[in-house]
C-alpha positions in Angstrom: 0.0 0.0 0.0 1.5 3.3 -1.2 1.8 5.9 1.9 -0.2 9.0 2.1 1.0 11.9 0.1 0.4 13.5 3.7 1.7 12.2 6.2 -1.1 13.4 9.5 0.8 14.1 12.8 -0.6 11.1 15.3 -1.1 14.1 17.5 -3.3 16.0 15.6 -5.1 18.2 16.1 -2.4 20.9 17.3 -4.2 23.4 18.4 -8.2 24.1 19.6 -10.1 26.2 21.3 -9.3 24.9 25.1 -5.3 26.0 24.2 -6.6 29.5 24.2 -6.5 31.5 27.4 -8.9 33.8 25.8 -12.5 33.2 24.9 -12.9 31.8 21.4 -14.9 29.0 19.1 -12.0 28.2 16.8 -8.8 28.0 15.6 -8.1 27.8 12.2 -6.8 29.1 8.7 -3.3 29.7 9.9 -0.4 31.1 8.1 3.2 30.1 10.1 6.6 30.5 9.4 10.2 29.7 10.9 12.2 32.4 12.3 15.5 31.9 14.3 15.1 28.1 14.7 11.4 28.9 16.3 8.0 28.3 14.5 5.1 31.4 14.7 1.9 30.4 13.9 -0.8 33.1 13.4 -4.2 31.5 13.1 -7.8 32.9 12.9 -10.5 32.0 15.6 -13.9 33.6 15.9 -15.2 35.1 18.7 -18.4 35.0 20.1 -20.2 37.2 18.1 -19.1 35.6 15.1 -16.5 37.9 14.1 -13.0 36.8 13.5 -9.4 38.1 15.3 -5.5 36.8 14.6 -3.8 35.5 17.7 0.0 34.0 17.8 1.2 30.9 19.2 4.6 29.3 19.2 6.7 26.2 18.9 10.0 24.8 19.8 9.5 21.8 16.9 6.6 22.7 14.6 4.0 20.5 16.7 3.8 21.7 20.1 2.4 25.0 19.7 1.8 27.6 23.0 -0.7 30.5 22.7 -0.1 34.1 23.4 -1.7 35.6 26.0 -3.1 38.2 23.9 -4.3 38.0 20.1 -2.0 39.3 18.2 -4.3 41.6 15.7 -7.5 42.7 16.4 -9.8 44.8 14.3 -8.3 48.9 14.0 -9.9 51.4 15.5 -8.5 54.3 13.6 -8.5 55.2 10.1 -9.1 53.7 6.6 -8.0 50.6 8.0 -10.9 50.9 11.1 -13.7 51.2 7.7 -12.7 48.1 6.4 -11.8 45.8 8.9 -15.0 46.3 10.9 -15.9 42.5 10.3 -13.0 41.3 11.8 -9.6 39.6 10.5 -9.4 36.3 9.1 -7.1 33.6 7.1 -3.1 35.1 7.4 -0.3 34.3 5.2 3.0 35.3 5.8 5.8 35.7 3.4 9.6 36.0 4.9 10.8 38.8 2.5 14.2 39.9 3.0 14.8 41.2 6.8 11.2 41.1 7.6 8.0 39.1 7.5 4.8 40.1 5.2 1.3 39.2 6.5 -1.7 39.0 3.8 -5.1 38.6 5.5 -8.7 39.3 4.4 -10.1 42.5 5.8 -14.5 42.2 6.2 -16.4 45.1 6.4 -19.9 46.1 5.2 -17.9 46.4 2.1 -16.8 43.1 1.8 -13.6 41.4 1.8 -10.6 42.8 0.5 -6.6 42.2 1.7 -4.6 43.7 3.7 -0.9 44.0 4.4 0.9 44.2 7.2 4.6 43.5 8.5 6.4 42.6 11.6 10.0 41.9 12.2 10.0 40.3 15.3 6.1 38.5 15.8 6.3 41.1 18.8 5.2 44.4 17.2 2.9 44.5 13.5 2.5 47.6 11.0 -0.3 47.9 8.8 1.3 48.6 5.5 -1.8 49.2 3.0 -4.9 47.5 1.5 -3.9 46.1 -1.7 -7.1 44.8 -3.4 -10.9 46.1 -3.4 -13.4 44.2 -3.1 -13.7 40.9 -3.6 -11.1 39.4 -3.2 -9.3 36.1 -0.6 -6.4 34.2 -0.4 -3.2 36.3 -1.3 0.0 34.8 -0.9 3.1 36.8 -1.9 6.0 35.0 -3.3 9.0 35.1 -0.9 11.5 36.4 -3.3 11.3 39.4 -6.2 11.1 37.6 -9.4 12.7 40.1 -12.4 13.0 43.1 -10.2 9.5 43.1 -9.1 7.2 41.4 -6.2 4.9 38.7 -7.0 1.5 37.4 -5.5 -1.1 35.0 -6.2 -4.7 35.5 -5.5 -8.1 34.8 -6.2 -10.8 37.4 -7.2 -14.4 36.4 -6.4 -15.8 36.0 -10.1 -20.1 34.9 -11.0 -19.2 35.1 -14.4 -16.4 33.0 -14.4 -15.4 30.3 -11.2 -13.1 31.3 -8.4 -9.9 31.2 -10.5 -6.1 31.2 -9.6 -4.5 34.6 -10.6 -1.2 36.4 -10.9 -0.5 40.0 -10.5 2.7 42.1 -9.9 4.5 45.1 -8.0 7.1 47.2 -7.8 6.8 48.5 -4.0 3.9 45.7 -2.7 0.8 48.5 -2.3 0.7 49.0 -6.2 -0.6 45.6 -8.6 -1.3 44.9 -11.6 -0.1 43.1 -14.6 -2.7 40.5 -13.7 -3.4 37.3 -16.0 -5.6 34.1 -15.0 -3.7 30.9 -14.2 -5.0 28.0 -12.4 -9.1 27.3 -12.9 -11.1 24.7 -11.7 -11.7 21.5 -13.7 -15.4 20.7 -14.7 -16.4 17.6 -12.9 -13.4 17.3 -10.8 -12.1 17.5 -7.3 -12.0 21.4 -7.5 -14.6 22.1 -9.7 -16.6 24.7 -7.7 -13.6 26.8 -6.9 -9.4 26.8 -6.3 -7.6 29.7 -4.1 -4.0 29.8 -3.1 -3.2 28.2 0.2 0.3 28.6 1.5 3.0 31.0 0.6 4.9 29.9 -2.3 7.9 27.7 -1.4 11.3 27.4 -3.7 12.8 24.3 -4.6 14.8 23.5 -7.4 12.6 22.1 -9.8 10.2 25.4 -9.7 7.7 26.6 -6.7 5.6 24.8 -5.2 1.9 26.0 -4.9 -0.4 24.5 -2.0 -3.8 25.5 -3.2 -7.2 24.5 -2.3 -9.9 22.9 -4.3 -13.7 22.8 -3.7 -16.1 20.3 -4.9 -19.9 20.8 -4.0 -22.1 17.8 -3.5 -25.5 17.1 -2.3 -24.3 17.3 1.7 -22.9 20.6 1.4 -19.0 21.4 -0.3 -15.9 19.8 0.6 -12.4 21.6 0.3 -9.2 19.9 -0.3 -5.5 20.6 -1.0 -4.2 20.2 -4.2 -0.8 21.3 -5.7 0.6 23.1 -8.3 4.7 23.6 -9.8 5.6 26.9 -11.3 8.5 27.8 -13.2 11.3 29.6 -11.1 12.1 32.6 -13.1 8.2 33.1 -14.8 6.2 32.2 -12.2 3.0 32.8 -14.4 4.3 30.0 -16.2 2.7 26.3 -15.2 4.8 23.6 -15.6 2.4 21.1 -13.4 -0.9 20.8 -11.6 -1.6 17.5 -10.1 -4.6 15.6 -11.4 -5.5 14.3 -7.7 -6.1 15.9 -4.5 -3.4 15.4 -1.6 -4.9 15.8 1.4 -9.3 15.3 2.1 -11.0 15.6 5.1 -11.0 12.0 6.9 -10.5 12.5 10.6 -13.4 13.3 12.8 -12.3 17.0 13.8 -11.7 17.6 9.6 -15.2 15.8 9.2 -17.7 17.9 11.7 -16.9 21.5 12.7 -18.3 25.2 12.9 -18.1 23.8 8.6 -18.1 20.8 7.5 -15.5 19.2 5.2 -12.8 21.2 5.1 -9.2 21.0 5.0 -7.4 24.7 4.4 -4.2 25.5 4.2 -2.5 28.7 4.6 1.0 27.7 5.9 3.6 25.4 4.9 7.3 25.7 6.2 10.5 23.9 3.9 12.2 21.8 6.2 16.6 21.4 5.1 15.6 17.5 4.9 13.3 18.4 1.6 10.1 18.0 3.6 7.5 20.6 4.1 5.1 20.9 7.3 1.9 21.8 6.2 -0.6 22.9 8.0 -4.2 23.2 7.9 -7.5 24.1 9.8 -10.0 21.1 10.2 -13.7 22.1 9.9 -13.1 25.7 10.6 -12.5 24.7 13.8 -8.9 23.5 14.9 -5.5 23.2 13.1 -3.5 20.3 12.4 -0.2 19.7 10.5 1.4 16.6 8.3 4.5 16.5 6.2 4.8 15.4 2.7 8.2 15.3 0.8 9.3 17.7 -1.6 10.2 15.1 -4.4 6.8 13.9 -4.3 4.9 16.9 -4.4 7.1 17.6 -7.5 6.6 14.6 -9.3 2.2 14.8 -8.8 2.6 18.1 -10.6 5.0 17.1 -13.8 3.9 13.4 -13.9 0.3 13.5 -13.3 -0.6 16.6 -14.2 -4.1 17.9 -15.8 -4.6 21.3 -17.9 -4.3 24.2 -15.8 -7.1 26.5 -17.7 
């Protein structure tokens, strides 16, 4: 029997509810990232009133996670930034760009979603940088490197006319985009044929970068969301060189199963390990996180050797 492209943590889930000395319903959708040998995970959990915040935890080993006292972003209070994040915060990425770590998350307000950026340098203190989309739009993740002199993101515009689609777009100083071109949609009659979004930020390997996405199928018990994965070509990342025809990870435990939603595995953080494997993590049901490793070469070879179209 072939193992599991993912291989779940036996201790899953990592982190719920109960490991928060705050009051919360959830822990999910969170982006982490490895900074001087010491894991920061910033995940999303809703409050009671329904409305989302960011808090922090952290780990020695990528599994054991402890949990801030305090969130680590709440809504603002002041400004633009007060207008459009009056719904709350939710679903964090974060890029490592150079001396400093990038934080995309989706900004609700009466005027919908759009993303905002932020930065920290330390996961002690966090700037609020700019709002880089209108409305609507989820799931930014910002390549961790500037590709040809400029910085590069992946998103996913909400779209009735055409489905939630994979995109590229481009900038020169990461609060102006554009340049934007379609590249990833879903697949009629497929795993991900409702709708795909970037998951995790980008990560480098030698054969091209590696793209963690998710994929939605709907069926007559409600949608389920999976992880797929993507390879794109190092020096034109708007170039595919792979998407893998299968999923690699579907909800099967109990906790991934039944939740605040049902069905869901999403990813928005994946850490490169120097032994070629990658942690990824997800939220299960919109209501705790859990983490599994895969291995590099493997995730490669889905994405050239059984690939299907991109578009």
């Amino acid at each position: 029997m072939q193992e599991p492209i993912i291989q779940r943590y036996k201790g899953n889930p990592i982190l719920t509810k109960e490991d928060v000395p705050y009051p919360v319903a959830t822990v999910h959708n969170a982006g982490v990232a490895k900074h001087k040998g010491k894991y920061f995970m910033l995940f999303r959990s809703h409050l009671h009133n329904g409305r989302s915040i960011i808090g922090i935890a952290e780990s020695a080993d990528g599994y054991a996670f402890k949990v801030r006292s305090q969130p680590f972003m709440l809504p603002s209070k002041e400004g633009t930034f007060a207008e459009y994040e009056e719904y709350g915060l939710e679903d964090p990425r974060i890029c490592a760009m150079e001396d400093q770590f990038l934080i995309t998350y989706s900004a609700y307000s009466r005027h919908g979603v759009r993303i905002a950026l932020a930065r920290t340098t330390d996961f002690e203190e966090v700037e609020r940088v700019s709002l880089i989309t209108q409305a609507d739009y989820r799931n930014v993740v910002i390549f961790p490197e500037k590709i040809n002199g400029r910085y590069v993101r992946l998103d996913r515009p909400h779209s009735e006319i055409s489905p939630w689609s994979i995109w590229i777009s481009y900038s020169p100083d990461l609060i102006h985009w554009g340049d934007s071109s379609v590249l990833i949609k879903p697949l009629t009659y497929h795993w991900d044929e409702m709708k795909v979004g970037p998951g995790a930020t980008p990560i480098k390997t030698r054969h091209g970068w590696l793209n963690i996405f998710h994929g939605v199928f709907k069926t007559m018990a409600g949608a389920v969301y999976r992880l797929g994965v993507a390879l794109h070509d190092l020096n034109d990342p708007s170039k595919i060189l792979g998407v893998a025809d299968d999923w690699i990870l579907q909800p099967e435990n109990p906790w991934e199963v039944n939740g605040y939603v049902h069905n869901v595995v999403f990813t928005c953080g994946a850490v490169k390990e120097d032994d070629e494997t990658i942690k990824i993590y997800w939220g299960g049901a919109d209501t705790v996180m859990c983490v599994g490793t895969a291995r590099v070469e493997r995730l490669v070879d889905l994405c050239l050797n059984s690939s299907r179209r991109p578009l």
